[in-house]
N, C-alpha and C positions, 0 to 999 in steps of 0.2 A: 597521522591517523588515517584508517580506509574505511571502507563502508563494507562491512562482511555480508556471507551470505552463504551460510549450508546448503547445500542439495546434495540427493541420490543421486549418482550416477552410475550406473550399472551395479548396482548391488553396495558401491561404497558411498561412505559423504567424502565430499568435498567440500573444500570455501575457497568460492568466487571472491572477490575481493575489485574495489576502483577506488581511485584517491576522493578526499573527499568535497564534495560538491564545493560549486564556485555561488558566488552571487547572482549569477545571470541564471544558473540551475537551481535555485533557491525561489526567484522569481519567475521559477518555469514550474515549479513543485506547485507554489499558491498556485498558479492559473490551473495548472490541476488540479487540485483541493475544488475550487470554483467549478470547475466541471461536475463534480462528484456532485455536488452540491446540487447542479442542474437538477441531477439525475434523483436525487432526492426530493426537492421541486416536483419535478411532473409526478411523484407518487403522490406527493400531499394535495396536488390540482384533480388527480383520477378520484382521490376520495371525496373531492366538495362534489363533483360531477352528480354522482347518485348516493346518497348516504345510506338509502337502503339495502345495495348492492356490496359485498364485500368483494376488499380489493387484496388481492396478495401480494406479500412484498417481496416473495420470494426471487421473482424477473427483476425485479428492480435489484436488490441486493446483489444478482448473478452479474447484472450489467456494472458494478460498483467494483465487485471483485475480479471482473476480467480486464478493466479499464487500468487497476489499480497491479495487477500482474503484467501487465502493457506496460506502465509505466514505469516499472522495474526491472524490467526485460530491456526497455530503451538505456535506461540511466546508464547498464553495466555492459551495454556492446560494445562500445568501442574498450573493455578494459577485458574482460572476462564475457565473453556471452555464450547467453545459452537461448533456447525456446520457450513458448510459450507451454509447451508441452511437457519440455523438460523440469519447469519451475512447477508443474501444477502434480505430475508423478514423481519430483524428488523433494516434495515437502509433504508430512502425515498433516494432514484434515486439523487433526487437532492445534499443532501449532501454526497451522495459516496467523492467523489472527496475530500471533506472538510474533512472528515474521516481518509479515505486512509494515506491522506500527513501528519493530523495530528500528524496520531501513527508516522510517518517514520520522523517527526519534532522530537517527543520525543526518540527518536533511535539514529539518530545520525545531533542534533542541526548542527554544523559546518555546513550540507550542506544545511541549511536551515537559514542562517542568512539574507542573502539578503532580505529576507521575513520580517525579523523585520524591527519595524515602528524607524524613523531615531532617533529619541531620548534615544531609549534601544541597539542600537548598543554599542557594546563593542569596545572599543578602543583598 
């Protein structure tokens, strides 16, 4: 099995495609995950700072998503690569989201099962 991946390129899709991750890239995935997390962190620390001041999460969110497009962009160079440019103009806005979780579905299943519909639950 491979880790897929639509994008536009020049007006078509394609799918990028890399075999699928090892253990050592499964334990590089968490240490990412962990980073996110960081970055989650100092927005929950900017709101205890001033509770009268609002804080937007929108910087914070932007830094989560470019981090998390970084690290999709790494995973597939050496098999398929493309830019950072190219991932963010050949996927529509709306299925970012659907994308994203995808790949990190295919990486590391286990934290993604609650997601399965009740019938392919594993026992």
């Amino acid at each position: 099995m491979a880790i897929e991946l639509r994008l536009k390129r020049d007006g078509k899709h394609v799918t990028l495609k890399r075999p699928n991750t090892n253990v050592l890239e499964l334990e590089e995935f968490e240490d990412f995950q962990d980073s996110l997390g960081d970055i989650q962190q100092e927005y929950f620390e900017e709101l205890k700072k001033d509770k009268t001041k609002a804080v937007s999460f929108f910087p914070y969110r932007k830094r989560i998503r470019n981090k998390q497009i970084e690290y999709i962009k790494e995973i597939f160079e050496d098999h398929d690569a493309f830019t950072v440019e190219e991932f963010k103009t050949g996927i529509d806005s709306e299925k970012l989201d659907d994308v994203i979780v995808g790949i990190f579905k295919q990486i590391s299943p286990a934290d993604y099962k609650e997601d399965m519909p009740e019938g392919k639950k594993k026992a």
